[in-house]
C-alpha positions, 0 to 999 in steps of 0.5 A: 396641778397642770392642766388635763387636755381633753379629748385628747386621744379622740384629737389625736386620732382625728387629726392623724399628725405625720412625721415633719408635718406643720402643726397649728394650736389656737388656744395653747393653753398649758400645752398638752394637745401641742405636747402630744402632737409633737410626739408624732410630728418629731424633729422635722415637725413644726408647732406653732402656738397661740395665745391671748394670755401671756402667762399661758404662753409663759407656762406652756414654753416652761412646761414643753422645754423638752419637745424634739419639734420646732416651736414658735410660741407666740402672745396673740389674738387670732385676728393676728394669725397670718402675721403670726405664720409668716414670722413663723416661716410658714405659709401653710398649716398641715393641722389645727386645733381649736380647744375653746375650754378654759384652763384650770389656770383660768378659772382658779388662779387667774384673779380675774373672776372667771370663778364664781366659787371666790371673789375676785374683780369682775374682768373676765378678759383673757387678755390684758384688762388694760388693754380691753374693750370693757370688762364683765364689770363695765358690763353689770355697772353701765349697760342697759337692762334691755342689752343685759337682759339679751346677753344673759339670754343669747350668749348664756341662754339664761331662762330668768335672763328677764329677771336677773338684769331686773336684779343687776340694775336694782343692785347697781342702783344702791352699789356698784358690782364689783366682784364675782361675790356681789354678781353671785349674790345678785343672781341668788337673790333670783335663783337660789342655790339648787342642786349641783349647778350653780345658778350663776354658772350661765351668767358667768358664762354670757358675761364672759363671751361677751366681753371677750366677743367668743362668737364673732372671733370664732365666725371670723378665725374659722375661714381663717383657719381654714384658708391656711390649711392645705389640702388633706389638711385637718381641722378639729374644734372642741366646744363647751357651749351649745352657742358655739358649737352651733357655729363650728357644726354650721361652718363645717357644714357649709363647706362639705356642702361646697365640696371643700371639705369632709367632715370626719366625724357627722356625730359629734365626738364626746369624753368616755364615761372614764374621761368624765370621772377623771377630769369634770370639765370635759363631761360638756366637750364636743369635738368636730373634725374636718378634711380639706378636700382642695 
């Protein structure tokens, strides 16, 4: 089942694509934000999609075989981002999104523990494993329960942070952790399972932003970004944690204050009640768009 985009009509609206315009997805995913893009942009439009996994990349060239739209599809890290433009012939962006959800492809295919629902190793990196930094694995094995503890709690805002690091270097200490099974079992044996969210959901979630650095990549790409957009040029961003979206709503901020730009939407936009019923995931999405004025 492919991947539901969400917000997809409140993107579409908020950017407002025109016809031979250059169009910039950050986070390709399954390419549905890109597909419905092109539809505006049509023959004379560019997109240029980026992606750290591979297989997103590889699917999303599969599914949008089709598109009228020039395409450059690309395997890269935002960090990359202006070498990625300029092998793509452009110098300057008219659109971009940046959709920092995870794919269904992510979560329940992927094999890298994302999901707790099934057990898998413990890597949670959007990249190659080989090539990361660390893993969720390295993390729960060999980090201090202080630098745990300050994981759970800034990244996952994690109540029982305190405790639940308590846990994981008392587990470790009989056994490695080293499946999304043996981490579960560690946060239930603090939090047992009540009501329809699942105790470890916060857990997953710091241990995922902190191996894959979310918040740092998201401070550094978003002047970035925001360098190569051209004037009337817009920015939409969907986030799913407060965490995150304290960072976008802070830089958009900062530069309506500075007279750089103009946010389209001062309240944050939110999934219809409809929305929500269909597709679950997009019940936590918060959507901000931004003009650049020069």
């Amino acid at each position: 089942m492919r991947h539901q985009s969400v917000l997809l009509q409140e993107v579409l609206s908020g950017l407002e694509p025109k016809e031979g315009s250059v169009y910039l997805d950050l986070t390709l995913g399954d390419g549905g934000h890109a597909e419905a893009v092109s539809k505006r942009i049509g023959p004379r439009g560019h997109i240029i999609g980026l992606d750290r996994d591979k297989n997103a990349v590889t699917r999303s060239q599969a599914l949008l075989v089709s598109l009228e739209s020039r395409v450059t599809f690309k395997t890269a890290s935002w960090k990359e981002l202006g070498a990625v433009l300029k092998e793509a012939g452009e110098s300057m962006i008219d659109s971009a999104l940046l959709d920092l959800g995870m794919s269904s492809f992510e979560l329940e295919e992927s094999g890298k523990g994302f999901s707790f629902q099934k057990s898998e190793p413990l890597q949670m990196t959007y990249g190659d494993p080989a090539e990361a930094l660390f893993t969720a694995r390295d993390i729960v094995n060999s980090w201090d329960e202080e630098h745990l503890r300050d994981i759970l709690l800034g990244y996952g805002e994690e109540k029982s942070a305190g405790r639940i690091a308590k846990a994981i270097v008392a587990r470790r200490a009989e056994s490695s952790i080293e499946t999304t099974k043996d981490l579960v079992e560690v946060v239930e044996s603090v939090h047992p399972r009540r009501g329809k969210i699942h105790p470890a959901t916060k857990t997953f979630q710091a241990l995922r932003m902190a191996v894959n650095d979310e918040v740092g990549e998201l401070e550094r790409v978003l002047p970035g970004v925001w360098s190569y957009l051209r004037p009337k040029g817009r920015l939409a961003v969907i986030s799913f944690e407060s965490i995150t979206d304290r960072i976008v709503k802070r830089f958009m901020k900062i530069s309506e204050s500075n007279e750089d730009g103009k946010r389209i939407n001062k309240k944050v936009i939110r999934a219809s009640r409809e929305e929500g019923i269909s597709n679950p995931r997009a019940r936590s999405a918060k959507l901000r768009i931004i003009e650049k004025l020069r």
